[in-house]
C-alpha positions in Angstrom: 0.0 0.0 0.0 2.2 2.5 0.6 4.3 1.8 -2.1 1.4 2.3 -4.5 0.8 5.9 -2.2 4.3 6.7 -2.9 4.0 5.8 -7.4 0.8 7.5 -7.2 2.2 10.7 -5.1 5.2 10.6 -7.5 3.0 10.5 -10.7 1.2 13.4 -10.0 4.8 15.5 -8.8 6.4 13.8 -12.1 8.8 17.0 -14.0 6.7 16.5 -17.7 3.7 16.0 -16.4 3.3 20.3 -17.5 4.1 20.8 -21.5 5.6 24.0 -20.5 6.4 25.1 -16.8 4.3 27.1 -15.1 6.3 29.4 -13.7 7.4 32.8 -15.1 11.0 32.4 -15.8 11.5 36.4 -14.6 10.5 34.9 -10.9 14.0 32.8 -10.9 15.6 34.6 -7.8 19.3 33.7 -8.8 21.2 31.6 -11.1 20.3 27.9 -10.0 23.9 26.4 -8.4 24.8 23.4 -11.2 26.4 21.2 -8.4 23.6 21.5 -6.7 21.7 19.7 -9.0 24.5 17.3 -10.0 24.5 16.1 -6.3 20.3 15.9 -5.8 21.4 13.5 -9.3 23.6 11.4 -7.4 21.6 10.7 -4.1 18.4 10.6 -6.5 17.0 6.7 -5.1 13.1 5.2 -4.6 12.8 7.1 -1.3 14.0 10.8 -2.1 12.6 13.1 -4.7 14.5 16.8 -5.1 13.2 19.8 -6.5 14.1 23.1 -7.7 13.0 25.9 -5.8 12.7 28.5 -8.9 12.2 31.5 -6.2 15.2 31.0 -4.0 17.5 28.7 -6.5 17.8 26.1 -3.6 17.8 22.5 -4.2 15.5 21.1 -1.7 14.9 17.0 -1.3 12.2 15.1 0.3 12.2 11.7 1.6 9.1 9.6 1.2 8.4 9.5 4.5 8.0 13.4 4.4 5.7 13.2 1.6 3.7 10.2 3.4 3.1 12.7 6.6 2.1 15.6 4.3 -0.8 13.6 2.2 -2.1 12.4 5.4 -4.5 14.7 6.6 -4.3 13.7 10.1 -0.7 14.5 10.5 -0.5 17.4 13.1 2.5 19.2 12.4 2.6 20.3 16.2 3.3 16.6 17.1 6.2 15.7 14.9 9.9 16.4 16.1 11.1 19.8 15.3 13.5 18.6 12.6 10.9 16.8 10.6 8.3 19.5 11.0 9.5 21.8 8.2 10.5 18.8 6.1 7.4 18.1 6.3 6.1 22.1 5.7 8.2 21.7 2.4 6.6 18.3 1.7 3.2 20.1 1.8 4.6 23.3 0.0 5.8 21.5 -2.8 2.3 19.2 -3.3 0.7 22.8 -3.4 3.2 24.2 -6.1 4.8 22.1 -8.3 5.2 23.0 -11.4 4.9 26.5 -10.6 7.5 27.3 -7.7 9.0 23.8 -7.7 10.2 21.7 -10.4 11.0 18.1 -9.6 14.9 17.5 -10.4 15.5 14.2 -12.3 14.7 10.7 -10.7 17.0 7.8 -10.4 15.4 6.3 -13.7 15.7 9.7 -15.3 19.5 9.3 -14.6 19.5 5.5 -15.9 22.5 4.4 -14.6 22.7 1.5 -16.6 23.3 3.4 -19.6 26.3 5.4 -17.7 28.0 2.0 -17.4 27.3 1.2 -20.7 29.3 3.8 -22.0 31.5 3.9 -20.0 32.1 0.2 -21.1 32.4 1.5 -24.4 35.6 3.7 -23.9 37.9 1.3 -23.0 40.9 0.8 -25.5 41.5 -2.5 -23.8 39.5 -4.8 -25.8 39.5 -7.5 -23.0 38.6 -5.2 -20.3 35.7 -3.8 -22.9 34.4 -7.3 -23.3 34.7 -8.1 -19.5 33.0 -5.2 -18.8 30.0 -5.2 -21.7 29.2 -8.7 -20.6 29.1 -7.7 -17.0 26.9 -5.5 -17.1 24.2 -7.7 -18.7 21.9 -10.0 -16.7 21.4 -11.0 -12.5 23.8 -8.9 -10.6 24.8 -6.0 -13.0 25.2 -3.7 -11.0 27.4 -5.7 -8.2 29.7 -7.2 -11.2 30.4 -3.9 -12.3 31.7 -2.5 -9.0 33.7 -5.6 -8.8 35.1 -5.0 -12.1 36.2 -1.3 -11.2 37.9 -2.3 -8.7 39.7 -5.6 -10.0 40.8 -3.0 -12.9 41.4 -0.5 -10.4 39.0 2.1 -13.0 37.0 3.7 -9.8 39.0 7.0 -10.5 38.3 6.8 -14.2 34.7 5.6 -13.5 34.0 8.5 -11.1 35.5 10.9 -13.3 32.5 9.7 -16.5 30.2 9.4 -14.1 30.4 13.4 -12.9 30.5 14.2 -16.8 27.8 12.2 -17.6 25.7 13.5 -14.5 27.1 17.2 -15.2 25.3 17.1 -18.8 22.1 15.5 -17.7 21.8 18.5 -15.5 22.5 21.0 -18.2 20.3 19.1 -20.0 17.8 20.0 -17.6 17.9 23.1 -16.8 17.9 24.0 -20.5 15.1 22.2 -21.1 13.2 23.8 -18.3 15.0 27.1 -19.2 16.9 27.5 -16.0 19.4 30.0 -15.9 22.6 28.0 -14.0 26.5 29.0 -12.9 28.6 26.2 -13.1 31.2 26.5 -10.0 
């Protein structure tokens, strides 16, 4: 159950479901941080959605739970712990305006890791290490093969470095597409 509350919260907050955003683009506050976005990318997972805050250029995330507590109309804000309470203010605010002052950042399929590996897979001049690595990548376990093949080819550096490119451009890509003025850092 709350599984399904959580897909069918997340459909309605999804980033395309406007043709064009709502907001007027003269109400941006500042130039959007790029890092910022790059790192709501990289801890983007089934339990945390991040958003754009297109009045204050913040990048603000909320945790399932946060978003469970804000649907439920007999959560009393009053009774939660002080630290949740605003998460949970934010939670609400962002139900209320999304689309218009927030814009929901990229998911974890958005990002499609798989892919990342996949090329990444692809540049490798050794053709053993390419063929260890394409194959690896395919079937039960992907994921877990992979790290293991980073580090028995000692590529983590080389891995971490595609990975920020490849993350850096989806969040150009982004912002452009949702005509977001950024400053890269």
């Amino acid at each position: 159950m709350r599984r399904e509350k959580l897909h069918s919260c997340k459909a309605r907050l999804r980033r395309n479901s406007w043709p064009e955003p709502q907001y007027n683009r003269h109400d941006m506050a500042t130039e959007v941080n790029l890092d910022a976005i790059i790192e709501a990318l990289e801890l983007a997972n089934d339990s945390l959605s991040s958003y754009l805050d297109v009045e204050t250029g913040e990048v603000r995330s909320i945790t399932e739970e946060e978003f469970d507590f804000a649907e439920d109309p007999q959560t009393v804000i009053e009774d939660l712990p002080d630290w949740q309470r605003e998460a949970v203010k934010l939670a609400r605010d962002v139900q209320k305006h999304e689309g218009k002052r927030y814009l929901a950042l990229p998911e974890k399929f958005d990002v499609h890791e798989w892919a990342i590996m996949d090329r990444f897979s692809e540049t490798l001049k050794d053709a053993q290490m390419r063929k260890d690595f394409q194959g690896g990548i395919r079937g039960v376990g992907a994921f877990r093969l992979f790290k293991h093949l980073l580090t028995e080819y000692n590529l983590w550096d080389a891995w971490n470095r595609f990975k920020q490119v490849e993350l850096r451009q989806i969040a150009i890509d982004w912002c452009e597409e949702n005509r977001i003025t950024f400053r890269q850092v």
